[in-house]
C-alpha positions in Angstrom: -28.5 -17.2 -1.8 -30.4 -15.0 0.8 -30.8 -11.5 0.7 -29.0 -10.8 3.9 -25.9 -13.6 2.1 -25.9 -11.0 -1.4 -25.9 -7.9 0.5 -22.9 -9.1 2.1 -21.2 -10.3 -1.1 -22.3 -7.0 -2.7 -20.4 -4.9 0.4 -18.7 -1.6 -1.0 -15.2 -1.1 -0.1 -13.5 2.0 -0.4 -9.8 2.4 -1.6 -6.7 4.6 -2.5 -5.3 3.8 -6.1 -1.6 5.0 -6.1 1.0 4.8 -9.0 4.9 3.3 -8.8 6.1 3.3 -12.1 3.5 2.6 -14.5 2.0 0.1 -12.5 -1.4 0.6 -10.4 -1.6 -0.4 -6.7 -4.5 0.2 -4.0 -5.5 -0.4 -0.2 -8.1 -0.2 1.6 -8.6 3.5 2.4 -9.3 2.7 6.7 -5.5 2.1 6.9 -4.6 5.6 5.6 -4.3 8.4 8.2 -3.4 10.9 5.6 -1.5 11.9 2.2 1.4 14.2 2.5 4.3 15.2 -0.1 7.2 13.9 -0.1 10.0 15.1 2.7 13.6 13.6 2.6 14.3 11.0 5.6 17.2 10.6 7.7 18.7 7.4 7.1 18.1 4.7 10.1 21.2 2.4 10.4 20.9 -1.2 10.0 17.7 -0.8 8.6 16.2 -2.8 6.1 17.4 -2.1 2.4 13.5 -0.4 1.6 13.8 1.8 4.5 14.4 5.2 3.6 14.6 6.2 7.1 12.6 8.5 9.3 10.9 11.9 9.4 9.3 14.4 12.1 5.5 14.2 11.7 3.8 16.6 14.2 6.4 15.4 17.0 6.4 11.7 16.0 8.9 9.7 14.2 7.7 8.0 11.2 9.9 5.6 9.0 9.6 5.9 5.8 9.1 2.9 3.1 10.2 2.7 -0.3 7.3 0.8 -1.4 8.4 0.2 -4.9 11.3 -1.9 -3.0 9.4 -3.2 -0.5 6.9 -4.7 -3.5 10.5 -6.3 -5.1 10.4 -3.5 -8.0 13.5 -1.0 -8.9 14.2 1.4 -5.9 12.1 4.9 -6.7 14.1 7.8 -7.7 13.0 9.9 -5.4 12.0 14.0 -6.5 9.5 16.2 -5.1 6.6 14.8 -7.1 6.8 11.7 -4.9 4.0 11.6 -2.2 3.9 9.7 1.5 0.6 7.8 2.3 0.5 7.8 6.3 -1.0 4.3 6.9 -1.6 2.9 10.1 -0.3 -1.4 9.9 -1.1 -3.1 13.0 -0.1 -1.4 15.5 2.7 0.7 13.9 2.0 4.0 11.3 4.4 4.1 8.9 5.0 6.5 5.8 4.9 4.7 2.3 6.5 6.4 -0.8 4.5 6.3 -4.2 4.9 8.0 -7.2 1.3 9.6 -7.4 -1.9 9.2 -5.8 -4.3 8.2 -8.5 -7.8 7.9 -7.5 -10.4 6.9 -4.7 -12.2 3.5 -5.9 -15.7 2.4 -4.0 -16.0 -1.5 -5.4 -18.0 -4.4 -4.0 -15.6 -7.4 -3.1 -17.3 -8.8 -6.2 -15.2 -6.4 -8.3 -12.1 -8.1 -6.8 -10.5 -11.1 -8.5 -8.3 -13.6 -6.9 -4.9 -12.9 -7.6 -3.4 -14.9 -10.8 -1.2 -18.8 -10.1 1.0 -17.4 -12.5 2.2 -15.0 -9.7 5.0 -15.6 -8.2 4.6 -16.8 -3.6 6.3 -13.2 -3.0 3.5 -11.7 -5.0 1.4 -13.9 -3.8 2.2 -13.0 0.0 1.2 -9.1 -0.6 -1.4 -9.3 -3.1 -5.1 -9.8 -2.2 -6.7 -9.4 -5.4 -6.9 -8.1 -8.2 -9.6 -5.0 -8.8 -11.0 -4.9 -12.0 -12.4 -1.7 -13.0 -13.6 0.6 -15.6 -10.7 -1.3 -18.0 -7.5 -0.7 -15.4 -6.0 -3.8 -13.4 -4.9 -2.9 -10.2 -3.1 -4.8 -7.2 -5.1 -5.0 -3.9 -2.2 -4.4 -1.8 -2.6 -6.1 2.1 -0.1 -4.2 3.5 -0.6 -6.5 6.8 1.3 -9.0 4.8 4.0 -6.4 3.5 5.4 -5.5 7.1 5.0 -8.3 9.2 5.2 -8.3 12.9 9.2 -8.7 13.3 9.9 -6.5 10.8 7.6 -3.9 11.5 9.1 -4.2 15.2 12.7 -3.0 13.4 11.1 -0.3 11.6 
């Protein structure tokens, strides 16, 4: 392998480690704008069931995701420890509910392992990898896959 071909391999990538439940998540931290706490929505009708609805940010509207449902878990119980990562998905910035912001992880793409065959297609769908670091497991989440385009064009 060249050096130019390691250097590549060896590429740092920063991310946002968040909690839902007592499971770990992360994304890449270029799709988040910004970390808020949590403010109620107003319910959109005929939206999708992990919807919460909307919010006022700065003059915008910005739905707001249950992530934990959007990821197939148990809907969060929602309190004011909850927090809103602003990420921008495509085109579109939503609001994603977690239950804590944990950390901000720099790894190399070699500290990423493929995600498990044991995992189910829907898991499958979301999950890039699997980050294996300092003894914690945690979901590379591609939230590209999580809203795509139709869906995101409801939200």
């Amino acid at each position: 392998m060249s050096l130019a071909a390691k250097n590549l391999t060896q590429e740092a990538n920063e991310l946002i480690a968040f909690r839902i439940g007592d499971q770990e998540f992360c994304v890449d931290i270029m799709s988040v704008r910004e970390i808020r706490g949590w403010t109620p929505a107003t319910a959109m009708p005929h939206a999708p069931a992990y919807m919460l609805g909307v919010i006022n940010l700065r003059g915008a509207v910005l739905p707001i995701v249950d992530l934990s449902a959007r990821l197939g878990m148990k809907r969060a119980e929602l309190t004011a420890r909850h927090v809103i990562i602003v990420a921008q998905v495509k085109r579109k910035v939503v609001g994603l509910v977690v239950d804590a912001v944990s950390d901000i992880l720099t790894i190399t793409t070699n500290n990423i392992q493929p995600t498990p065959e044991v995992s189910s297609d829907h898991e499958r769908q979301f999950a890039r990898g699997i980050v294996a670091i300092e003894r914690r497991m945690i979901c590379l989440i591609e939230l590209e896959a999580l809203f795509p385009e139709n869906e995101s064009e409801a939200a």
